[in-house]
N, C-alpha and C positions, 0 to 999 in steps of 0.2 A: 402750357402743353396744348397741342392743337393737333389732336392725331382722328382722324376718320374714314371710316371703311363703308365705299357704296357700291352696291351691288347690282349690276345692270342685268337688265330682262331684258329690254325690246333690242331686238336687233335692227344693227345699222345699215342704211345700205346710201352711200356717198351720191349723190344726186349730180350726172354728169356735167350740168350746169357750173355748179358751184365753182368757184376759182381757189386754186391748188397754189402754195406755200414751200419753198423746199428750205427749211430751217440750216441746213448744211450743203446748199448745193455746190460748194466750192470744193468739196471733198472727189476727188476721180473714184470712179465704179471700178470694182476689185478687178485687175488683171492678173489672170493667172499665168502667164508667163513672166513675170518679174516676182508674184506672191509666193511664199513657203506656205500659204494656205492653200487649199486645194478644196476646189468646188465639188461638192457632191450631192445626193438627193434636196427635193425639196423638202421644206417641212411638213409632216403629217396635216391635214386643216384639224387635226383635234389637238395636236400638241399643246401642250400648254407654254405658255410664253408669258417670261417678266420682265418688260419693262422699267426703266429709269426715268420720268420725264421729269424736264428741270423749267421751273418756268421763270419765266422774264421777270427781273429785276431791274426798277425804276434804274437809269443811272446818277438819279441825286440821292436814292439810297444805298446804293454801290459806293459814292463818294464819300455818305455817311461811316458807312464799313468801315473804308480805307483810312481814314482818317484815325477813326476810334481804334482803327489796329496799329496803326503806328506809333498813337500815343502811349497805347498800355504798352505794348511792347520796348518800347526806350528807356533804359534807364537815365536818370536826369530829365525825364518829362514828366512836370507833375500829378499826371494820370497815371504813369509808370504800375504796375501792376494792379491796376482797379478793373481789373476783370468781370465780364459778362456774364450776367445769369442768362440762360438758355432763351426763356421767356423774354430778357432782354435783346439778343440778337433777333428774338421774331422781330420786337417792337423795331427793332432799326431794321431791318430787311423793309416790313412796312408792305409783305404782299397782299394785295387787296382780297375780303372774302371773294369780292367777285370776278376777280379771275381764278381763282382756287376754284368757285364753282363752278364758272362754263369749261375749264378745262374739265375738272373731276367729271363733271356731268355728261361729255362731250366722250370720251374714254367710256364712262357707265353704260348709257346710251346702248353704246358699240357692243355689250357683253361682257365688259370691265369689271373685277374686281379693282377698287382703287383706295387705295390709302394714302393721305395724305402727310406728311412728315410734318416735325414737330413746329416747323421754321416757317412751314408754309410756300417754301419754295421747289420743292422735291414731289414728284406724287410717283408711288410703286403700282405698277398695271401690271394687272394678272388675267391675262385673256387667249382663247386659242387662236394657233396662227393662221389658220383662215379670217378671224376677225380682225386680226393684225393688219393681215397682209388688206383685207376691204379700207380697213382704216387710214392705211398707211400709203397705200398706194405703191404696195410693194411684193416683193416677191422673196420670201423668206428660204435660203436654204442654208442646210450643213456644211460646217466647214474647217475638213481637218489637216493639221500640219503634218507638213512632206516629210520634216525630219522627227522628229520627236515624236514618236509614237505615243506615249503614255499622256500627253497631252490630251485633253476633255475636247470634243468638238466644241462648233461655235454653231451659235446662231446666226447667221447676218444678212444684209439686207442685198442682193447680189446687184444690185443696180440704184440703189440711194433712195429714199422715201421722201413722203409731201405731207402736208397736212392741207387741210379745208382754210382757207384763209381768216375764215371767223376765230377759231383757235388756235392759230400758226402766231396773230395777236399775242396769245398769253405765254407762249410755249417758245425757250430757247431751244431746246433738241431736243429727240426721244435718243436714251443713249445706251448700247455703244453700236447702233446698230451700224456703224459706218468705221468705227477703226477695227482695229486688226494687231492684236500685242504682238512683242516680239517675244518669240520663246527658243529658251537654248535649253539644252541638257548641261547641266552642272558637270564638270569631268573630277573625278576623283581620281586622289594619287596613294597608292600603297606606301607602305613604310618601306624607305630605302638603308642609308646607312645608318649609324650613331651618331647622335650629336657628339658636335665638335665641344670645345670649352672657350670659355671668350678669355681671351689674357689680356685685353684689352683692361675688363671690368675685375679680372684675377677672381671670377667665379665661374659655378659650373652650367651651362645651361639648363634651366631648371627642369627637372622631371617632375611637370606636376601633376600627371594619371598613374597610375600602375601601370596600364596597356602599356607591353616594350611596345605595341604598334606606333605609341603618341612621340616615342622619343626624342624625333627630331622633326616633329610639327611646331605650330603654335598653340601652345594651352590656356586655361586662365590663370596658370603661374608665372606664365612668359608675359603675359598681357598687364600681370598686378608687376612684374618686376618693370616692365617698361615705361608703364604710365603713370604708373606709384598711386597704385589704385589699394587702399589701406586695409587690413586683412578686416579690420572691425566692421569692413561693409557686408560680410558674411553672418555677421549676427544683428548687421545696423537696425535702424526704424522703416517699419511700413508703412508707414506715412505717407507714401510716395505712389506712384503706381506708373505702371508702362504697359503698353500694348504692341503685337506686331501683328501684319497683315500679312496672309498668305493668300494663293491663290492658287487654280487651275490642277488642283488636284494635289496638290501640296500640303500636304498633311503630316502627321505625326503621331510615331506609335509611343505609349507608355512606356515599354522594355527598353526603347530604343534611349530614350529620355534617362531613366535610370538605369541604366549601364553605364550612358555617359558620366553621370551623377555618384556612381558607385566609386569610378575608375577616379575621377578629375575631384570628388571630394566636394563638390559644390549641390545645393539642393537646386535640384533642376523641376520645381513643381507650376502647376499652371491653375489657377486661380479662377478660371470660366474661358470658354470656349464659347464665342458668337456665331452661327452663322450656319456651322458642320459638324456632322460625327463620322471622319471615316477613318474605318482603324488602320491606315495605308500608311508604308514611313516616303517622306518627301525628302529628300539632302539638304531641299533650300529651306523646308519651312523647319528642317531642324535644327539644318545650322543657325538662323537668327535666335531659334527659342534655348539650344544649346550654351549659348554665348551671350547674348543676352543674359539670363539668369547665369551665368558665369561671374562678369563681374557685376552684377547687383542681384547677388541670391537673395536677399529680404524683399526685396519689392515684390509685391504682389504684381505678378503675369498676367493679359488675358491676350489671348488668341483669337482674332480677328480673319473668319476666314468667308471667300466668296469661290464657287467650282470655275469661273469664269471671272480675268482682268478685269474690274470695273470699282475704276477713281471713283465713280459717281455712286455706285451702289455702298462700295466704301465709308465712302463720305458721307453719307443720308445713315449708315449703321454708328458711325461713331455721334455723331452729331445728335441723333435720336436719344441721346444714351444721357439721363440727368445727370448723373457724376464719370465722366468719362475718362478713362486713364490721363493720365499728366502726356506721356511720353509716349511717339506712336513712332517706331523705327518700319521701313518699305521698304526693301528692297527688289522692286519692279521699277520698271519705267519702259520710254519708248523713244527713238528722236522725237525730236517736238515736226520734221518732215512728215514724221507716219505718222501723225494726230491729224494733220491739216485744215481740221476745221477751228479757225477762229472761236469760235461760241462754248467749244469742248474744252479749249485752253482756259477761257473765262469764268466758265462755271467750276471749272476745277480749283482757278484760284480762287474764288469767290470761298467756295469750299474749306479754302485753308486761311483764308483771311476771319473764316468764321469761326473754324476753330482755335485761330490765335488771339481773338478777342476773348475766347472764354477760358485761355490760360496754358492751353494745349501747347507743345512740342512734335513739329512734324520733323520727319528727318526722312529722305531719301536716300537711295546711294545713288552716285555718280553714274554707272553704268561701268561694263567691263571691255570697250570695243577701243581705247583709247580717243582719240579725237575724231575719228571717223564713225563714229557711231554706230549702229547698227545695221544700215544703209551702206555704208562705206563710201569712202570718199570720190570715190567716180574715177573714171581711164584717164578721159582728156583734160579736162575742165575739174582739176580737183575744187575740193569744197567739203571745209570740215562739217560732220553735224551732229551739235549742237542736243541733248535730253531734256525731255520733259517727262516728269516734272522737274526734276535736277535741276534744269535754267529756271524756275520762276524765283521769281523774286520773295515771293511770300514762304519759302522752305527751308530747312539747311540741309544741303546739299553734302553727302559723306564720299570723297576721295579714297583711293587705296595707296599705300606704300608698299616695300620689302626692307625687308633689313640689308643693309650695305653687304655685309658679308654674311655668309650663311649661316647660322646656329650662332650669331653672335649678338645677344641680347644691347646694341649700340644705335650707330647711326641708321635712322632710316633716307628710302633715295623715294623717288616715284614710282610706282609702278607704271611698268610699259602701256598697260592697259586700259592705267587708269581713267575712267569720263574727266574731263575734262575742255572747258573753252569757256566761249560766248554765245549769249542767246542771239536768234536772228530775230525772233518775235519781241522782246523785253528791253528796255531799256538799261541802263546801270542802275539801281537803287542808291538811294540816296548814303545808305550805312555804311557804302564798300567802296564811293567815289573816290577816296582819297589813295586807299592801299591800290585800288585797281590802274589809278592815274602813277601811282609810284612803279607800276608793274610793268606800264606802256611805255615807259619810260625808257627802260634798260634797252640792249643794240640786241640781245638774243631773241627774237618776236619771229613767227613764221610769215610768208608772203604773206603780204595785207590782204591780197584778193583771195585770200581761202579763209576767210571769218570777217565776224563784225567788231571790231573794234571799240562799238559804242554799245556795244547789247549787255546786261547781264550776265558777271563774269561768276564762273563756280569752277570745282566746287569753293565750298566755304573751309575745311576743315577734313583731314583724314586718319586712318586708321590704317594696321597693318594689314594687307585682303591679297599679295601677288605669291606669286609661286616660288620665291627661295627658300619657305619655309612654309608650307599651307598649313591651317587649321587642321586640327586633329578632331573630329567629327565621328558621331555614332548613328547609322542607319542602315535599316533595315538589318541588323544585329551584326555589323561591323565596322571595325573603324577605318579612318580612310582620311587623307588631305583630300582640303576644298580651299580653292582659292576664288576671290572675287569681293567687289564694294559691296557687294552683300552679307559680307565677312563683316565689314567694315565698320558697315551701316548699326549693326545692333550692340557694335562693342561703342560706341560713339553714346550711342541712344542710354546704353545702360549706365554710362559714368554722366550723361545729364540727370538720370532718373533720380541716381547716387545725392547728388549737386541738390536737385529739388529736395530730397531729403532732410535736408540741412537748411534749407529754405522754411519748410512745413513745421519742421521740429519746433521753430524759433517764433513761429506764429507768424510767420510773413507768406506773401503769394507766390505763387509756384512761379518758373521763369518764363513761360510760356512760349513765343518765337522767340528762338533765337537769337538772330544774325545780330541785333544791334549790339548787345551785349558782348557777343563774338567777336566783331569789327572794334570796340570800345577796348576789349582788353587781348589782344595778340599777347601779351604773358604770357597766357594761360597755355599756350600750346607749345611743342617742342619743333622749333623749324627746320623744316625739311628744304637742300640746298642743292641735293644732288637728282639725278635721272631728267626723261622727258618724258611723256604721256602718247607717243607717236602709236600706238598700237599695234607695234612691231610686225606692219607691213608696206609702211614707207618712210619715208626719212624726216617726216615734218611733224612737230608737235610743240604741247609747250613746256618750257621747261623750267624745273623746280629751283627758286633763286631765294637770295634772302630775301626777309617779308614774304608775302603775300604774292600768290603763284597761282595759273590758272590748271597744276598740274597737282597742287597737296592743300593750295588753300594755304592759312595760317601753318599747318602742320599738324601734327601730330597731340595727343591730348597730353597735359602737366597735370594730374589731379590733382595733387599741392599746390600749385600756382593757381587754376580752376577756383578752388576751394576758398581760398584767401579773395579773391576776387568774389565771388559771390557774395562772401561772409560781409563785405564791405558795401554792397546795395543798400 
């Protein structure tokens, strides 16, 4: 553990002299006629302002990472689950005391509060934004989104920052003062008719809340009948543990929790709360925590939450943590376009290569824009794009479906909306070359010049998340459908959690990333053959075939098949 807090006196003042750094200047300066952000005041100079910075990483201990994450993470590599102690990723990280100092001290200096994270590679700056802004060489102001009212301002930097060249040296970014998340308003759907009955399976659609509201949603009885998710996971072992990340105001009321808990018969309790106390219901942070503890009500919950998007803040809170959940479901992301800086994409996977050497499970969702992502695919010159984190290589990436026919607990198709493609930034990994080469394969593929062919194909794996049947959800003390990979995402996360359980029981190491294991056994999942992922605003996308699809991934979870596979590691 290597945690320390310096407190700076002397005030800085940047000598015009000196030569200036701009760690992201690849990033364009916020235009507000293309941004849903909207510029307003500047920052108070007493404000107080915190800080992410991430510093530089040898690239032969980067190497070191990548290697040592690949190995534990494979099953049949004989490091296979030999997972990292904390104190162990310092030792491979390898940041020197003395760039930790002249950056810490360079920040202190300025009026810095600074804390250094456990790893050595993170440092949190707590300073006002007058000193910021002297430090930074920047111009700090407010900035709130056009649609989404309930959305928290931002802070950001309205024309991109620099550092001193002496410590631009130690320091990959200060972050996030340069992206800009995408935010949508979750839309929710009232209770319409009565479920149908399926004659197909010659049962009845299950009613698993009391709420007539839930009738003809998705519940955790629709979700245990689909994925043959076993009732004994409701009294299973704790052994196990899961987290989820919310953010920007996304919170969750207690009431809200236990009504749903009340109704759906599942213990909806949460275990520690990181980061916030507000007692506000959010749709998204309750639907993960709703569903989530739906299907793995034993596992101990914790709530990971940050008022503002920040992978990086994120990342330095789980990371910090000496026993940190197994299982960490996100349902945020951004295209990997609106990130544009190289260095922000790096540190983030760094981030997650960190936490898969220590045994960790990240899981993203796909996004909910179909192939066009949140940018959308352009008038003339289409061009799908591509989420991040969803495209990295080092995540697994969660997909959404629908049920083929409505209220009929059977085949699932794609969801129209589902995220879906190839990265432009990433390469193919190595775990996925084979299914993804069988996928390039087939004659149904959209124009070659509207994606990469060679990039990082996802998602990896889906869940039911589209609107023929949306989740049946409780907030702000009603129920209501939601649909979206954020749905997706923590019913995915909670039958890994499940999985690890049976893992820990037996005295073995938890599964940590993913994908290999994923890629190794396609069993496990129930394949998805019908839809395409076009976003249902133009006619191109990909589409859901046997095998491995850039529109469901493997498909849909088999906890029985899941289960027997793991048991077999």
């Amino acid at each position: 553990m290597y945690a320390l807090t310096l407190l700076g006196a002397t005030a800085y003042t940047p000598g015009s002299y000196a030569p200036r750094l701009s760690p992201e200047a690849e990033v364009p300066h916020h235009d507000h006629s293309t941004s849903s952000w909207l510029r307003e005041e500047r920052a108070s100079p007493q404000a107080r302002v915190t800080l992410t910075v991430a510093l530089r990483v040898e690239g032969e201990a980067l190497k070191r990472l990548e290697s040592t994450f690949w190995a534990v993470s494979t099953p049949g590599d004989p490091e296979y689950g030999k997972h990292l102690s904390n104190d162990q990723v310092t030792a491979l990280l390898n940041v020197s005391h003395e760039r930790v100092s002249a950056a810490s001290h360079h920040f202190a200096a300025a009026g810095a509060e600074v804390t250094v994270a456990p790893n050595r590679d993170m440092l949190t700056v707590v300073m006002t934004a007058a000193e910021a802004e002297a430090l930074l060489s920047a111009r700090l102001h407010w900035y709130r989104h056009s649609r989404v009212k309930a959305a928290p301002r931002l802070l950001r930097a309205a024309a991109g920052y620099s550092l001193d060249a002496s410590v631009a040296q130690h320091v990959s970014l200060v972050g996030e003062l340069v992206q800009f998340p995408h935010i949508a308003e979750k839309a929710t759907t009232d209770a319409a008719e009565p479920a149908s009955f399926s004659a197909a399976a010659g049962e009845e659609w299950p009613k698993g809340c009391a709420a007539a509201q839930c009738d003809n949603f998705v519940t955790p009885a629709v979700l245990a009948m689909r994925y043959k998710i076993p009732a004994a996971a409701a009294s299973g072992s704790t052994a196990s543990s899961m987290a989820v990340a919310e953010y920007q105001g996304q919170y969750y009321k207690t009431s809200d929790l236990a009504t749903f808990g009340e109704s759906c018969k599942v213990d909806v309790s949460i275990k520690e709360t990181i980061g916030g106390d507000l007692p506000v219901a959010g749709v998204e942070a309750e639907l993960d925590i709703e569903y989530i503890k739906a299907v793995a009500p034993a596992v101990p919950l914790t709530v990971v939450y940050n008022s503002q998007y920040s992978l990086l803040a994120w990342a330095r809170q789980i990371s910090s943590l000496e026993n940190p959940p197994l299982v960490h479901s996100v349902s945020y992301g951004n295209d990997e376009k609106q990130q544009v800086s190289a260095e922000y994409m790096q540190t983030a996977n760094t981030a997650f290569m960190k936490a898969g050497v220590r045994g960790l499970s990240i899981l993203f969702a796909s996004g909910d824009q179909g192939v066009c992502g949140r940018e959308g695919c352009g008038f003339f010159k289409k061009r799908f794009k591509p989420d991040f984190p969803a495209a990295s290589p080092y995540i697994t990436a969660v997909g959404g479906t629908d049920f083929v026919t409505k209220s009929v607990v059977g085949d699932e198709k794609a969801w129209v909306a589902g995220g879906g493609g190839f990265s432009d930034d990433f390469a193919i990994p190595a775990y996925q070359a084979e299914a993804v080469a069988a996928y390039l394969s087939q004659p149904d593929l959209p124009p070659k010049d509207m994606w990469n062919s060679t990039g990082r194909a996802y998602p990896d794996v889906s869940a039911l998340a589209g609107q023929v049947n949306p989740y049946c959800v409780v907030s702000s003390g009603r129920f209501a459908g939601v649909a979206g990979t954020s749905a997706a995402c923590p019913v995915v996360a909670g039958i890994f959690a499940l999985l690890n359980s049976r893992r820990v029981d037996n005295g073995k190491p938890a599964l940590g990333f993913l994908n290999p294991f994923i890629y190794q056994n396609p069993q496990g999942f129930q394949d998805v053959t019908q839809g395409k992922n076009t976003g249902g605003m133009q006619e191109y996308g990909f589409s859901a075939v046997k095998g491995w699809d850039a529109a469901t991934g493997f498909g849909t979870p088999d906890f029985d098949a899941l289960a027997e596979a793991v048991d077999q590691l």
